[in-house]
KELUM-311029 format. One record per residue: residue number from 1; residue in one letter; y, z, x of N, C-alpha, C in turn. Coordinates in pm, whole numbers, plus 50000, padded with zeros to 5 digits. Last residue first. Layout:
<atoms>
ATOM     k   r     nc2     nc3     nc1    cac2    cac3    cac1     cc2     cc3     cc1
ATOM   NUM   A       Y       Z       X       Y       Z       X       Y       Z       X
...
</atoms>
This chain:
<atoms>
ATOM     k   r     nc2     nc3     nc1    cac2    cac3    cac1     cc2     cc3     cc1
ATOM   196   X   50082   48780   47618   50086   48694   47547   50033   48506   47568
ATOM   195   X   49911   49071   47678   49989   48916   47763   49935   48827   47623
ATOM   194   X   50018   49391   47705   49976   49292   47592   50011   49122   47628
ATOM   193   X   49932   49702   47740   49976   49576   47799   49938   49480   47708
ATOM   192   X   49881   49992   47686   50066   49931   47705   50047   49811   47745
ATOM   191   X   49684   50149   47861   49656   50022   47782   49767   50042   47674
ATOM   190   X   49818   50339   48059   49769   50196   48061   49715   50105   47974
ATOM   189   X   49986   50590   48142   49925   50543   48050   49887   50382   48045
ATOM   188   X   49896   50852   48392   49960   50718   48304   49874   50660   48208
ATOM   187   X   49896   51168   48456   49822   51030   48392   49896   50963   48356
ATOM   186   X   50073   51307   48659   50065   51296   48528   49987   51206   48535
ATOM   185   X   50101   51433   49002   50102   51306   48895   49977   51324   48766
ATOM   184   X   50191   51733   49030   50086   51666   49045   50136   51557   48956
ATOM   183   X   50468   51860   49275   50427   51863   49126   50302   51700   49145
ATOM   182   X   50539   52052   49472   50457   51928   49497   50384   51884   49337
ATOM   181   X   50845   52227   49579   50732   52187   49510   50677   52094   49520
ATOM   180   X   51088   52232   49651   51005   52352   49709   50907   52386   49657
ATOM   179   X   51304   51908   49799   51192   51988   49705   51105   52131   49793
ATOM   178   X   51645   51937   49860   51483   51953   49944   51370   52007   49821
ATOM   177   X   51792   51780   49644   51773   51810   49680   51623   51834   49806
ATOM   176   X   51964   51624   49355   51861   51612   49458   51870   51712   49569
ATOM   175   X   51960   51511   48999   51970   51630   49105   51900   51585   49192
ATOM   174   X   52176   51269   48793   52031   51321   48936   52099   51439   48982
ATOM   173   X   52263   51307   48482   52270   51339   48591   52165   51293   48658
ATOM   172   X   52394   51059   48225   52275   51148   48247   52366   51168   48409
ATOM   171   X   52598   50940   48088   52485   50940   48048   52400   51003   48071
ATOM   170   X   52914   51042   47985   52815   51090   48071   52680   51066   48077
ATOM   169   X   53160   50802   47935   53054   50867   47906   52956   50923   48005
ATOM   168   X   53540   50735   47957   53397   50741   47986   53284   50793   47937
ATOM   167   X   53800   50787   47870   53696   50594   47829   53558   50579   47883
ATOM   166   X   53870   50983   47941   53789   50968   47792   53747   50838   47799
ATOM   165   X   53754   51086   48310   53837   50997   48172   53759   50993   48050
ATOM   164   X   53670   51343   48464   53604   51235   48381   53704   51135   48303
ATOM   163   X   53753   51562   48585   53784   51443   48588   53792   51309   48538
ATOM   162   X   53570   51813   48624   53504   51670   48693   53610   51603   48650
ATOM   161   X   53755   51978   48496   53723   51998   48619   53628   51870   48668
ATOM   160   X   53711   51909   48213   53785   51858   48233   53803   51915   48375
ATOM   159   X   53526   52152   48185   53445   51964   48209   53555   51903   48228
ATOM   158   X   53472   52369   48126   53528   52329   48237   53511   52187   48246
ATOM   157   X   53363   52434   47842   53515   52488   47890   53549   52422   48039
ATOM   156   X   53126   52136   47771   53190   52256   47872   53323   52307   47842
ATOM   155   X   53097   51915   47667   53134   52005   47514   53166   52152   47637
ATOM   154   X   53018   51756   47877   53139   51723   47778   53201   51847   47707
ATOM   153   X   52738   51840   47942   52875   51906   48021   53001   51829   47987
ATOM   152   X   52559   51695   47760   52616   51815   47693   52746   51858   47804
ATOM   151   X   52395   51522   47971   52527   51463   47912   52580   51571   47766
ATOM   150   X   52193   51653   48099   52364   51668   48181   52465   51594   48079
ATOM   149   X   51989   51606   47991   52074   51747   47905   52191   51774   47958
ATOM   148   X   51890   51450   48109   51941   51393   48032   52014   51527   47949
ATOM   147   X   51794   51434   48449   51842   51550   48359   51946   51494   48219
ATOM   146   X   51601   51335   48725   51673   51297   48609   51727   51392   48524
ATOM   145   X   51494   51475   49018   51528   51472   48877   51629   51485   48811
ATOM   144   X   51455   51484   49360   51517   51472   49249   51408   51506   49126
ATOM   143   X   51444   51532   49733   51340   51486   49604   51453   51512   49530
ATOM   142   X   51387   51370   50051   51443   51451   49960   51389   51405   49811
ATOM   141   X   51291   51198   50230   51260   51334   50274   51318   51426   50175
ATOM   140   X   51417   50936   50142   51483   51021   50299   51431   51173   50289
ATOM   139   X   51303   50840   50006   51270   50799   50118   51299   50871   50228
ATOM   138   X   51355   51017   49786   51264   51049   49827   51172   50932   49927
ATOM   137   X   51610   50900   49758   51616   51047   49778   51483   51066   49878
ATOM   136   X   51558   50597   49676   51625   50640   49803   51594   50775   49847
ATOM   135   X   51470   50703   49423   51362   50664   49503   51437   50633   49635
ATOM   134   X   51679   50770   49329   51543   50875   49340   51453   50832   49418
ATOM   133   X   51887   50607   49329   51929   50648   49408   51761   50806   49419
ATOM   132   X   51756   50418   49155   51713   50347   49292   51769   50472   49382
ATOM   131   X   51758   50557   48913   51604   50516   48977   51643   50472   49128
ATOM   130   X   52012   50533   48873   51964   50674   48919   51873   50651   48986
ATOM   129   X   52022   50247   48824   52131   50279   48905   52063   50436   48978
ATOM   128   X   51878   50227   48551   51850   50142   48681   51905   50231   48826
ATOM   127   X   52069   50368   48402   51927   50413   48438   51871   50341   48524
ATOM   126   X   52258   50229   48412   52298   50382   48477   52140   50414   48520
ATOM   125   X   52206   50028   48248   52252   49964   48348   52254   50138   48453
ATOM   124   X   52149   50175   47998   52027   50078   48066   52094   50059   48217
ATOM   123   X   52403   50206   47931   52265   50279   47952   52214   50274   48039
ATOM   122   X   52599   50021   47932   52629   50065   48038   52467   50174   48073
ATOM   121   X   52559   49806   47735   52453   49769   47840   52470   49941   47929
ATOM   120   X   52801   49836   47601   52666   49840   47514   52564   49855   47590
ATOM   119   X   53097   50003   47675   52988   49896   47756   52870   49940   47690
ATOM   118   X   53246   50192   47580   53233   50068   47528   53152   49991   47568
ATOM   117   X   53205   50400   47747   53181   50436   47612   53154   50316   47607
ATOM   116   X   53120   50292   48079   53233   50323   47957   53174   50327   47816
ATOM   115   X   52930   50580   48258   52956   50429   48235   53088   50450   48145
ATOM   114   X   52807   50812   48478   52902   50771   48379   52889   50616   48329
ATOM   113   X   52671   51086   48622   52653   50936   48621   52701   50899   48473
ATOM   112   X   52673   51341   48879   52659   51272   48715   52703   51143   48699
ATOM   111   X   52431   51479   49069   52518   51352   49113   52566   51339   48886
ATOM   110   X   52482   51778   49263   52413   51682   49100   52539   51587   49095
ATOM   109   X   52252   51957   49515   52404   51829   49482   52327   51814   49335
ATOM   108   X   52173   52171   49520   52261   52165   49632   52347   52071   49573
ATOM   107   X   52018   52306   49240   51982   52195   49350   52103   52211   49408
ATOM   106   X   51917   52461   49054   51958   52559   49181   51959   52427   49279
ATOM   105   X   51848   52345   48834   51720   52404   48877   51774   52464   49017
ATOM   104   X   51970   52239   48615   52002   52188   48700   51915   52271   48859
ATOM   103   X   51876   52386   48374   51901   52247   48346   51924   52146   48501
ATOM   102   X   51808   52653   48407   51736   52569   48315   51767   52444   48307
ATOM   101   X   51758   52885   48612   51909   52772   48601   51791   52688   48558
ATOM   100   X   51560   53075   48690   51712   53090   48583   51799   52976   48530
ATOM    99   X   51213   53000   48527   51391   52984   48678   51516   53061   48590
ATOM    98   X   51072   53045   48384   51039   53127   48434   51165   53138   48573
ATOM    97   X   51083   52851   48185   51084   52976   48110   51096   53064   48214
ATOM    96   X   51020   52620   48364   51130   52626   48299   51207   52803   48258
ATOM    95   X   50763   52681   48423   50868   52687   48521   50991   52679   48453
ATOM    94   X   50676   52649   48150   50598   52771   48215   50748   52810   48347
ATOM    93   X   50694   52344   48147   50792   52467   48027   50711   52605   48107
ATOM    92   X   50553   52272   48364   50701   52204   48330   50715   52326   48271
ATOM    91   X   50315   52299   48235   50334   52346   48379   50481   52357   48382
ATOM    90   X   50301   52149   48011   50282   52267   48002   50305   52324   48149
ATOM    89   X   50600   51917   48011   50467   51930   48019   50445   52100   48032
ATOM    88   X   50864   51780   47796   50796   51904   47880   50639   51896   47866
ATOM    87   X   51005   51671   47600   51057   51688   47742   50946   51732   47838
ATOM    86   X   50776   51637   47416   50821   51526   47486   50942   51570   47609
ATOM    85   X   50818   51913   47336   50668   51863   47402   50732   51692   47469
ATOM    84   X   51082   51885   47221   51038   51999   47315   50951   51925   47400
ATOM    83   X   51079   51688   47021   51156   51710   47164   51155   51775   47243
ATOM    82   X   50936   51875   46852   50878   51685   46927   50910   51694   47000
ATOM    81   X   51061   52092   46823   50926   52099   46835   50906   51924   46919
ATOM    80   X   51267   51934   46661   51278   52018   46804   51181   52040   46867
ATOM    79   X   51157   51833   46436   51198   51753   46533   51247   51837   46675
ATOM    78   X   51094   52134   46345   50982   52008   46344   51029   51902   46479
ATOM    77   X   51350   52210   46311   51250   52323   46373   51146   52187   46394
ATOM    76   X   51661   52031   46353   51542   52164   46316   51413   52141   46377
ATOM    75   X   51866   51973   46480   51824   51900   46424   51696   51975   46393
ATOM    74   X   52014   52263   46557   52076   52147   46470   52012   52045   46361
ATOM    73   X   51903   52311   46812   51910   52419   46629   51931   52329   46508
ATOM    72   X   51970   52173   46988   51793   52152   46917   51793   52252   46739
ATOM    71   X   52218   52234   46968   52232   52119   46944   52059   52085   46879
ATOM    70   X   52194   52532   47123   52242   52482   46963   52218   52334   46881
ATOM    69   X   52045   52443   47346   52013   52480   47282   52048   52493   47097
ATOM    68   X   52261   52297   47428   52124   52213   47442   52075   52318   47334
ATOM    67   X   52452   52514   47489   52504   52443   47424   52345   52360   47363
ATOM    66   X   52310   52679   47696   52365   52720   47565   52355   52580   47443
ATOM    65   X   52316   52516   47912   52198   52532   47825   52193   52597   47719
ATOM    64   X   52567   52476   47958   52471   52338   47896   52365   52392   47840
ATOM    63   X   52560   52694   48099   52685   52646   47965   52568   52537   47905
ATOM    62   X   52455   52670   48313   52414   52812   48197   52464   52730   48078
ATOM    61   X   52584   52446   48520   52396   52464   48377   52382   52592   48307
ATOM    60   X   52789   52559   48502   52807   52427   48416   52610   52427   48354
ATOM    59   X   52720   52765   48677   52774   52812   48605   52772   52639   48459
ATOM    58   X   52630   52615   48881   52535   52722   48872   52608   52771   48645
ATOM    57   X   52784   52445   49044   52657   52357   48987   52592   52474   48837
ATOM    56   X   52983   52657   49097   53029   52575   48951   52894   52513   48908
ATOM    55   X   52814   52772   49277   52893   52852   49166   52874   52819   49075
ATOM    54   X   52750   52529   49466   52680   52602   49377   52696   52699   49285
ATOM    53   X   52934   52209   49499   52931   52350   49479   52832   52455   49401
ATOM    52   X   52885   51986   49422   52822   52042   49542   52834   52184   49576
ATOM    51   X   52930   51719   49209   52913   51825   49222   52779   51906   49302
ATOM    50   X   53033   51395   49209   52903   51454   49276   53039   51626   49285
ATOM    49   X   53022   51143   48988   53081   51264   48969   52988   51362   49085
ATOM    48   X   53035   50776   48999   52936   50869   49037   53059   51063   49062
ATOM    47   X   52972   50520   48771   53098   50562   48849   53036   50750   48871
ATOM    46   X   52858   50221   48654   52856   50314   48698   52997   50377   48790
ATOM    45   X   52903   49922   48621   52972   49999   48500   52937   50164   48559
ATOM    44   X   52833   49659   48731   52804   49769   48796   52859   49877   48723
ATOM    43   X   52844   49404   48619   52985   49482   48560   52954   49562   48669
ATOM    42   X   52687   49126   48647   52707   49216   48766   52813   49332   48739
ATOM    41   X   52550   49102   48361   52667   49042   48404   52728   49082   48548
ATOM    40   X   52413   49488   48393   52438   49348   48306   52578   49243   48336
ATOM    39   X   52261   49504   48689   52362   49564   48584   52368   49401   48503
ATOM    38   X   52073   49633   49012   52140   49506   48887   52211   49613   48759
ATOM    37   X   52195   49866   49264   52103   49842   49113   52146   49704   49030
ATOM    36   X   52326   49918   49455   52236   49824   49498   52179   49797   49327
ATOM    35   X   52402   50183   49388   52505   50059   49377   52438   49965   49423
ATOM    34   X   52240   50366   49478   52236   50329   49373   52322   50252   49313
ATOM    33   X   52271   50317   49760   52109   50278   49694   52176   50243   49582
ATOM    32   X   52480   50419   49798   52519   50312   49794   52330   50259   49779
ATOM    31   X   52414   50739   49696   52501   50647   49606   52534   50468   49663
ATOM    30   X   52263   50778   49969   52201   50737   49792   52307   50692   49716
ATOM    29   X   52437   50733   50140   52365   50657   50154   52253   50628   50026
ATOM    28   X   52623   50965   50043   52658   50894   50031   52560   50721   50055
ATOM    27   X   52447   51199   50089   52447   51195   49942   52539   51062   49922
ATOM    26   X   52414   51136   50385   52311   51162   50263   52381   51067   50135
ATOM    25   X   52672   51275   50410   52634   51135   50474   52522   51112   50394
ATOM    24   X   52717   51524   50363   52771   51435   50239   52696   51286   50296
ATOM    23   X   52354   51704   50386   52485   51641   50402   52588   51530   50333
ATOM    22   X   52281   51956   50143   52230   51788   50172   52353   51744   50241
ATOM    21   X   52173   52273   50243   52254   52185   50187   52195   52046   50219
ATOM    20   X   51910   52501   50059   51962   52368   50201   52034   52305   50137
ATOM    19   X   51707   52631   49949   51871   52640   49924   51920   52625   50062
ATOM    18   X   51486   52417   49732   51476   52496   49854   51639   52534   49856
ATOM    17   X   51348   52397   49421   51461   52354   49541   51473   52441   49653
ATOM    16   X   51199   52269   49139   51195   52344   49233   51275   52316   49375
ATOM    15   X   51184   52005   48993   51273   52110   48942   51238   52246   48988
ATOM    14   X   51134   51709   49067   51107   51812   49103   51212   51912   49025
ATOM    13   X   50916   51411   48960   51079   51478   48895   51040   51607   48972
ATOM    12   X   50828   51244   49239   50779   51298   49127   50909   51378   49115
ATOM    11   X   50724   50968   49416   50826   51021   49345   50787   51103   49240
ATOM    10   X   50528   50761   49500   50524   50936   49550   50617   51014   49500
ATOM     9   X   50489   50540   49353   50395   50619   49350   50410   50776   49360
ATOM     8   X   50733   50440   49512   50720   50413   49397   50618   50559   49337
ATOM     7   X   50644   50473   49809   50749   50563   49786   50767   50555   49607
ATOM     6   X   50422   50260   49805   50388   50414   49804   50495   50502   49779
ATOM     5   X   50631   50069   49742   50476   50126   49666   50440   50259   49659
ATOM     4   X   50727   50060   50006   50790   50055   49889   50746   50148   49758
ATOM     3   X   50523   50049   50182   50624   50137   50175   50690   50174   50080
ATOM     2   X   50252   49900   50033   50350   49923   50158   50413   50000   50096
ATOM     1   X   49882   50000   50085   50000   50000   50000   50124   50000   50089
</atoms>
């Protein structure tokens, strides 16, 4: 298997962290991974929020997880239940229940990742954009996860501290850091194929 492949293969979401910083040189050689990503029409519609401070990393995931939490209140007890088991594997919610920092897991950097409200593509185009800066992470000896509960740090008392413009949206975060875990690959799923 080459390099590629195997770095494809060896990526796993970590939400265990060692408390090492990541140099900015780093965290700048993944953001130009993740400007390497196609996009619709070449727009590149990404625009990267890197929080490095651990106070604020520390204090913006309590808030979120407040907030995540009201928001599962919201849509009740059945459909929360789905969304639960679809975030979470049983090893997953055991570590969850058992860190303090429930959304952003004590990582050194969280990269947040924006597009414009108005760009229909800007999704799809952000989610390309994270993948290449995870699988950069974990070329260089560093690991991640995705965190789709980063797009609640809108409804923050501090969120106007990132900067953000209103013509933007938060689609999701990467965290990366030194993993201080070796989480096992999940089964895939394979019969998903259908040649026409």
């Amino acid at each position: 298997m080459n390099d590629v492949l195997k770095n494809i293969h060896d990526r796993r979401a970590v939400r265990k962290y060692k408390n090492m910083t990541v140099p900015t040189e780093i965290i700048d050689i993944l953001l130009d991974a993740g400007r390497m990503a196609p996009s619709a029409m070449n727009r590149q519609p990404w625009k990267f929020y890197i929080l490095t401070d651990p106070k604020k990393i520390h204090a913006y995931s309590k808030e979120i997880a407040g907030i995540a939490v009201k928001e599962i209140k919201h849509i009740g007890i059945r459909e929360a239940a789905k969304l639960t088991l679809s975030f979470f594997h049983l090893s997953t919610m055991m570590s969850f229940l058992k860190n303090d920092d429930h959304i952003f897991y004590g990582v050194p950097v969280v990269i947040f990742i924006t597009s414009a409200i108005a760009d229909e593509w800007g999704a799809l185009d952000v989610g390309m954009c994270a993948q290449n800066i995870m699988l950069a992470a974990k070329a260089m000896g560093l690991d991640s996860c995705p965190v789709g509960f980063a797009k609640y740090v809108t409804q923050t008392r501090d969120y106007y501290q990132l900067n953000i413009s209103d013509a933007e949206q938060v689609q999701l975060a990467v965290v990366v850091g030194f993993g201080d875990e070796s989480p096992k690959l999940h089964e895939r799923i394979t019969d998903n194929v259908v040649y026409i």
